[in-house]
N, C-alpha and C positions, 0 to 999 in steps of 0.2 A: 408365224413369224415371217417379216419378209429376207425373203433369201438373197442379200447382198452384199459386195464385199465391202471392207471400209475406205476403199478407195472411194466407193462411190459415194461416199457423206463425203469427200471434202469439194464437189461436184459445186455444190452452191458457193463455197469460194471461189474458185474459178468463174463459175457465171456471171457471181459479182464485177469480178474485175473485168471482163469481157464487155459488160453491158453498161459500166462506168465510162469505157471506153468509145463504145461504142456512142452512146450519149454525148459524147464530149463535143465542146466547139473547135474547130480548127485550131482558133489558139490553144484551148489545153493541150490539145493534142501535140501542138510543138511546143509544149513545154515539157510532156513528159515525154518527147524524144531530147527534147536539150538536155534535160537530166539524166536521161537515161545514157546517152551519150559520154557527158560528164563523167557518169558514175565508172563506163568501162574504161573509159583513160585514168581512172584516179587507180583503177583495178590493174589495169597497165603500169600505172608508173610506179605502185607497189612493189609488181614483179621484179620491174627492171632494178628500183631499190634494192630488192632483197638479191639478186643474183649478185647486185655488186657486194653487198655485203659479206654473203657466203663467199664470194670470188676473195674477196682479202683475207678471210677466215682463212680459207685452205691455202692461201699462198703463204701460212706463217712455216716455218720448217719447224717441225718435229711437232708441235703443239698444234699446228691445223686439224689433225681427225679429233684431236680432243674438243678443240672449242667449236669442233662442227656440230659433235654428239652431244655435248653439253646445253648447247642452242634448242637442239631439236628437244630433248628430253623438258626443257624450261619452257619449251611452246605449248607443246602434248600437256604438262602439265598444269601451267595455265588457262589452257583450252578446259581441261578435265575440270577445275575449280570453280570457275565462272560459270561451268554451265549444273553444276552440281546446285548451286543456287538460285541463278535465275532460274532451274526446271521446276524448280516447289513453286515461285511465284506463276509461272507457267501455266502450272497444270492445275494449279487451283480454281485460275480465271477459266480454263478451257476445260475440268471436267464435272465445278461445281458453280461457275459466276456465269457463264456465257448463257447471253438470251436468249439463243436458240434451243438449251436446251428442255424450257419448256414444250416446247415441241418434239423432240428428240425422245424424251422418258418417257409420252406419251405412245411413240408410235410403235407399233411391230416389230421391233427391231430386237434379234439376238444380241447379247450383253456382250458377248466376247466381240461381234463386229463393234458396236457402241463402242467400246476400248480401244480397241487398235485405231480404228479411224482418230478419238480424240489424242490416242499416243502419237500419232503419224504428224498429224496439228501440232500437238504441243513440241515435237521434238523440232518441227520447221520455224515453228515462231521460237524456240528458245534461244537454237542455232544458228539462223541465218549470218548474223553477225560473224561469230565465229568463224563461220566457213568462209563469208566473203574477204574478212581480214586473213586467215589461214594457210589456204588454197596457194594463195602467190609463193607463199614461203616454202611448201610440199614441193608446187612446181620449180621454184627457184634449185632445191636440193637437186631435183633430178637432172636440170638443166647443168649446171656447176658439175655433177659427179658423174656426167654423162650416164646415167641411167636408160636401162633396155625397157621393154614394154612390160618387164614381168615389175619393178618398181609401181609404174602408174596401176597395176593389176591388184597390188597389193592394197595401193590408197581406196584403192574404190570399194575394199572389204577393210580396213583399218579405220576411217573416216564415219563410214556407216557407224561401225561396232563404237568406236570411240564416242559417239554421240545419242546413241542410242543406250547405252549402259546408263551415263545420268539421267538421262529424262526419263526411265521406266523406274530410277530411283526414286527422283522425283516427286512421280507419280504416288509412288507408297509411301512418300513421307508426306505428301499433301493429303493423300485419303487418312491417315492418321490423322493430321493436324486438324481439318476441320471436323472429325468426331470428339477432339478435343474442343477448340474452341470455335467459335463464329468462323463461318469461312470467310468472310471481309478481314475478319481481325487474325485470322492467321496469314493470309497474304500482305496486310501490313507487317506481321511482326518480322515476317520472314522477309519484307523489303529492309527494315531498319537493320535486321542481323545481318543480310546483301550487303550494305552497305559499309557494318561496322569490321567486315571482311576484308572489303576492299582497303581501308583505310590500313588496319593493321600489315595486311599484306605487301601494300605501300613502302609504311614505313620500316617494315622490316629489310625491304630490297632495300630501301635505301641508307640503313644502318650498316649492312651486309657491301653494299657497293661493288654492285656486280661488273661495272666498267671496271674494278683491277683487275678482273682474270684476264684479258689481253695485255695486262700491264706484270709480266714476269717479275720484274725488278721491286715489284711492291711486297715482294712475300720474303722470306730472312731466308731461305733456301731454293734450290730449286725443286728437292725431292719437295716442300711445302707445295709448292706449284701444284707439281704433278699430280699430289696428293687429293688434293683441294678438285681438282681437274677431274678427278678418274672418280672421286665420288660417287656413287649409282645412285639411283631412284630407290625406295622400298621395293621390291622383286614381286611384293603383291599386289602390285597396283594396274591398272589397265593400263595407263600412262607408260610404265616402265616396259611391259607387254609389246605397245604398239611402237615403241621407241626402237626395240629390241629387233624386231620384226623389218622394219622398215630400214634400222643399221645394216644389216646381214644383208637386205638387198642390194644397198649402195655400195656396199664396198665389195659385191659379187659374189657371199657365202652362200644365197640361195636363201629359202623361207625358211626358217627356225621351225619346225614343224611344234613343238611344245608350245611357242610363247603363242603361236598363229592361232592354233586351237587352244587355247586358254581363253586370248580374247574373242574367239568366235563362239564358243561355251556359255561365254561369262555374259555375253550379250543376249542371247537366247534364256538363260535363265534369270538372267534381271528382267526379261519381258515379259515369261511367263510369272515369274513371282509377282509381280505390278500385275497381270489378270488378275491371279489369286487374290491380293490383296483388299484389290477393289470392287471386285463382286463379293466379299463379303460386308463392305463398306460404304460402296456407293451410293445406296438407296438412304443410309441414314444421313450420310455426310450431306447428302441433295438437298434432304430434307430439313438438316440442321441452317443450309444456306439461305433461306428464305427467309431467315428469323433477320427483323428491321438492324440496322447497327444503333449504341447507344450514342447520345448526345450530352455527355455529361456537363461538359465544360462551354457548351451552350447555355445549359441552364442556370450559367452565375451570373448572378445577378450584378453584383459588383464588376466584371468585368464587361458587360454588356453595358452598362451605364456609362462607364471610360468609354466604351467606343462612339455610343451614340452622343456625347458630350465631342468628340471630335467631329463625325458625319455631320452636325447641325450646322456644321461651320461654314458649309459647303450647302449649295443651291439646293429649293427643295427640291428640285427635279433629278437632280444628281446625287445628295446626299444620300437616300433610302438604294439608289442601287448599289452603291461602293458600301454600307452595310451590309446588305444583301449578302454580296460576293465574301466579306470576309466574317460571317456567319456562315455559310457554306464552306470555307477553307477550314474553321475550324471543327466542323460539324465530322468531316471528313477526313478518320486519323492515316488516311494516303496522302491526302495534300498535305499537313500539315506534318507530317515526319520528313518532308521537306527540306524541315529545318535544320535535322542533324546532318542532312546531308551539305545542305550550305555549310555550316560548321566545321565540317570536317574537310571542305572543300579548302577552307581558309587556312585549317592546318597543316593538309599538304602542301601547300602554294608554297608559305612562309616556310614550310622546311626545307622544300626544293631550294626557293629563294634562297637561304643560308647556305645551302649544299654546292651553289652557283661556284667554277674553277676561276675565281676571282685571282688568282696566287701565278696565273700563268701569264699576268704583264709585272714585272717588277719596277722598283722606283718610282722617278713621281707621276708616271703615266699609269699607276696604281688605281687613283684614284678618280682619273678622267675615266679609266676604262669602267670603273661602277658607275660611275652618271651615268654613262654611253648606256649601258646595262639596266640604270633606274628607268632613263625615259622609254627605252625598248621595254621595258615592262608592261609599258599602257597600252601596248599591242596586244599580249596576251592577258590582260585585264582586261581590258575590251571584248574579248574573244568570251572569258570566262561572264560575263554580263550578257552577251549576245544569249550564252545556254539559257542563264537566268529567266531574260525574256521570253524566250520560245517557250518556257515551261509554264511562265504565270503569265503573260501579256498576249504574246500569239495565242494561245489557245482559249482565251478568257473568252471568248464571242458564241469559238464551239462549247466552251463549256456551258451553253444554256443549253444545249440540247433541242428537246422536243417544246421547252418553254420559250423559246425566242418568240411566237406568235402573242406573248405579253407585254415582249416592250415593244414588240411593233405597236399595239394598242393603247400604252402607256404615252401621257402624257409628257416624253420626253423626245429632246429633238437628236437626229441620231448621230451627228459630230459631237453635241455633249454628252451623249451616251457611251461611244467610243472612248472618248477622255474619261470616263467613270469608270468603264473597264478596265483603263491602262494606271490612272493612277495609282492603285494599290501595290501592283507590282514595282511603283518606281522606289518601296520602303526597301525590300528586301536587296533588289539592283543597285541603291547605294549605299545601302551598309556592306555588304561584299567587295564593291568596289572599291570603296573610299579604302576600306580596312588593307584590301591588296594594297592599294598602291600608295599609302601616307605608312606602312607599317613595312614593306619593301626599303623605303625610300630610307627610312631609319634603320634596317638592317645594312643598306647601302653605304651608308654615314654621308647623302645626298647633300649637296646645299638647299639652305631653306627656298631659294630662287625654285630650286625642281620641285620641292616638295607641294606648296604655293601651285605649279603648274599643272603637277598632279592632280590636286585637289580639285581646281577648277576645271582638265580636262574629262575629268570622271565625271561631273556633276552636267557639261553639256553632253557628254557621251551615251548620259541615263535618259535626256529626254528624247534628242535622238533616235537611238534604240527604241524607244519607247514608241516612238510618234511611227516609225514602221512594223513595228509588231501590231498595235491597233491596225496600220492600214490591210496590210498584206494580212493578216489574220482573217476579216471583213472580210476581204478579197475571195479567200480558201476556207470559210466553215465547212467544219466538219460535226453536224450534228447527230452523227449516227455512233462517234465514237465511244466507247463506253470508258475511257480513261484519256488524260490528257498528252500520254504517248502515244496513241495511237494517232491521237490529232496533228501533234507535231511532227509527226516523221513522217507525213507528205509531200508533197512536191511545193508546197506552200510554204512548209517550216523548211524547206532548204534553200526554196530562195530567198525570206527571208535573213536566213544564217547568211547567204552571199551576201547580199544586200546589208548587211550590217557591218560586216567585216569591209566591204566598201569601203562606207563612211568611217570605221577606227583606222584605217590606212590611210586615207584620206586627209584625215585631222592629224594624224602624225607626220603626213609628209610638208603640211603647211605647218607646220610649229617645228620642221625640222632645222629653221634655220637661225630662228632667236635663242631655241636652243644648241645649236651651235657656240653663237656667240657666249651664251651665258659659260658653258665647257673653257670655251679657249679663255674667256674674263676668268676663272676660280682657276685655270692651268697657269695661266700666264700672268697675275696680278696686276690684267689692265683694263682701265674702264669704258665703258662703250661710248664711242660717238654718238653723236646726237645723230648723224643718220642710222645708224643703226639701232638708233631705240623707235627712232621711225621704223624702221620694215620690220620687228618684232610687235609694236603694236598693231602694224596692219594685216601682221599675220594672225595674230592672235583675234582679232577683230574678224580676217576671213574665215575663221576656226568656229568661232560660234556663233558667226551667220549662219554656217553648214550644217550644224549642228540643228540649232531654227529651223532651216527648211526642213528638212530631215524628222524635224517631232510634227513641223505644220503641214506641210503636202500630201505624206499618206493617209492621214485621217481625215482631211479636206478632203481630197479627191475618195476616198471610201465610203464617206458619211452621203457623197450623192447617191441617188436613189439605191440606200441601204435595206429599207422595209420593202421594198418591191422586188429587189435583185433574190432579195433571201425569201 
């Protein structure tokens, strides 16, 4: 056996990235300083958010240590939830789906190293997130509470343990699942229960309406207040542990010695229990991963015939690839559970949307202020369409993989090929959209004039988006990624996401002025000048110019020498 630690498997990570780097042109390279850049001022301006937030927390009298504790214990445990689930989808891709591990089972290598190293992986790819969003808010407490150096002493063994307990969870419930079923198909199922988490979770915050605890006046008492306030976590939980732990330093009690060693215990035997688990498991669980996934709903007939009865309709050269693609989406029950997440994505929208503090303008400026509110919506519709794309249209290019060397060979020219890959994605981008923002607009009780502008401004907004995801996607293949998140969360899907958001700010600041007008006509019951139905059509005219270039430029300028560049 070769004598290593598990540090050194994650060695090839690092070389990776080093020699990505290293390869790169001048311009990548100041792009992934611009980004990187970006990313620590966004990391910045977090911080500075959350100290002012905590700074007002603890300036309330009597009620500040309460909604300080209560803050923290709702992070810690939000932190804990999220990661409780994505570590099953985690550790399933990193200790039963990752390519390299054909190589890895075969080599000399002790099982207990084997383990840690992929625990050590899985717990960084679960986390990152987490810590990056986290971090500012730890820091902000200590900053706010003036905190001595035994605080930040603490984070640095509370932080560790807090993340490292779910992902060796994780780990044992992924080695279970796939002895149970396919390991593909338990990391789906466990994507679709991910998701069907978040949603409930959602809507329970926002059933529960956790902006009235700084709203005293909302509860029939004050002991109710108090009450509601001082609530605790479960006493079993690491969350409530690390809460516990981290309270006593802030306000100067010193480390809890019980709750400190609880959760440093409890992190060491969820790690050792995850060894146990998995060297009685790994080897089957490996083994069961190799078995093909099934294609069931490929194989009907009847709806295969609907589709290629649409595909025909469309050029030969383009028609067989936009099959292609959506035979593979369904082939594949990750892409296509997709759909419950759209679904639920429309659910929360429309309940926020209802839940909107519409009641704080009174009178007849009631109902100017929901317009105001309808057409501000096609910002964050926009935004919500932007995700959409980055998932099915940005990535569609990578998602050929190792086969792109076909359609270089294929008799297809690669500007319409780019449009093959983008059109598919424009089904799912405007039934999202349209639904936000015609289904908003009637929760709104909008005039037909908005709803009309919604409609049309989604429908240029989709090709738009569209026509820079094809380009900027071209641009940044990633054909080494084994899933289409991996593709998008490069440097490529985020300047795309800027670049999008561009153009939805963009088309709202030039329609912001017809829609003005339209506001002050249904406020005021007066009708527009004829100059002003001039600069409303020339706005609207400049709006889906914009839009035009925007779907035509990047895929023009990408489709040149596309098969040579890639």
């Amino acid at each position: 056996m070769l004598g290593i630690s598990p540090l050194y498997l994650l060695k090839p990570r690092l070389y990776g990235v080093k020699n990505r780097w290293a390869a790169s042109s001048t311009a990548a390279k100041g792009t992934y300083l611009f980004f990187g850049i970006l990313g620590l001022l966004f990391w910045v301006g977090l911080l500075v958010g959350a100290v002012k937030v905590i700074s007002i927390f603890d300036a309330v009298e009597v009620f500040g240590p309460l909604l300080i504790r209560k803050l923290l214990e709702v992070l810690l445990l939000s932190i804990f939830a999220m990661l409780l689930f994505s570590s099953v989808v985690t550790a399933v891709s990193t200790f039963y789906l990752s390519e390299d591990l054909n190589l890895l089972m075969g080599l000399p290598i002790e099982r207990p190293v084997l383990h840690y190293g992929r625990l050590i992986e899985s717990a960084i790819q679960s986390s990152w997130m987490m810590v990056m969003f986290g971090l500012p808010i730890f820091f902000a407490y200590g900053i706010v509470l003036d905190a001595g150096l035994l605080y930040y002493g603490c984070l640095a063994v509370v932080i560790p343990a807090i993340l490292l307990i779910p992902s060796s969870i994780g780990v044992m419930v992924a080695s279970v699942l796939v002895n149970v079923f396919p390991a593909r198909r338990a990391r789906e199922v466990m994507g679709i229960v991910g998701i069907l988490f978040v949603i409930v979770v959602f809507l329970v915050l926002r059933l529960v309406r956790p902006e009235q605890l700084v709203n005293a006046d909302g509860f029939d008492s004050l002991a109710g207040y108090i009450a509601s306030m001082q609530a605790p976590m479960p006493d079993m939980l690491p969350p409530s542990w690390a809460s516990n732990v981290l309270q006593d330093v802030l306000r100067g009690r010193g480390v809890p010695p019980i709750q400190m060693s609880m959760l440093v215990t409890c992190s060491f035997a969820t790690i050792a229990s995850s060894r146990w688990v998995t060297a009685a498991l790994l080897d089957s669980g490996w083994s069961k991963s190799q078995e093909a996934r099934g294609a069931t709903l490929v194989r009907n007939k009847r709806v295969w015939r609907l589709v290629r009865m649409v595909t025909n309709r469309f050029p030969a050269d383009v028609g067989p690839v936009i099959e292609k693609d959506i035979r593979i989406f369904f082939r594949d029950p990750a892409q296509w559970s997709q759909i419950f997440l759209l679904a639920s994505l429309i659910v929360i929208y429309l309940f926020s949307v209802s839940s909107l503090p519409v009641d704080v303008v009174h009178g007849a400026y009631m109902q100017s202020f929901k317009d105001a509110l309808a057409f501000l919506n096609l910002g964050m519709a926009g935004f919500v369409m932007a995700g959409i794309a980055v998932r099915f249209q940005f990535t569609a290019i990578s998602g050929e993989g190792r086969a792109f060397w076909l359609m270089q060979s294929g008799p297809v020219e690669p500007k319409r090929f780019l449009w093959a890959k983008v059109v598919p994605g424009l089904i799912p981008m405007l039934f999202v959209g349209e639904t936000l923002v015609l289904a908003s607009n009637v929760i709104l009780n909008s005039p037909i004039e908005l709803v009309v502008i919604g409609g049309l401004t989604v429908l240029a907004l989709a090709f738009g988006i569209s026509g820079i995801a094809g380009g900027v996607g071209a641009y940044f293949p990633d054909f080494k990624a084994d899933n289409a998140a991996k593709a998008a969360a490069g440097p490529g899907g985020i300047l795309f996401m800027v670049l999008s958001l561009i153009l939805v700010f963009l088309v709202l600041a030039i329609e912001a002025m017809p829609v003005w007008y339209i506001l002050r006509q249904d406020l005021n019951s007066i009708a527009l000048t004829s100059g002003e139905m001039v600069v409303s059509g020339v706005c609207f005219t400049v709006a889906i110019l914009v839009c035009w270039l925007a779907a035509v430029l990047p895929i023009r300028r990408a489709s040149v020498g596309l098969w040579e560049r890639n």
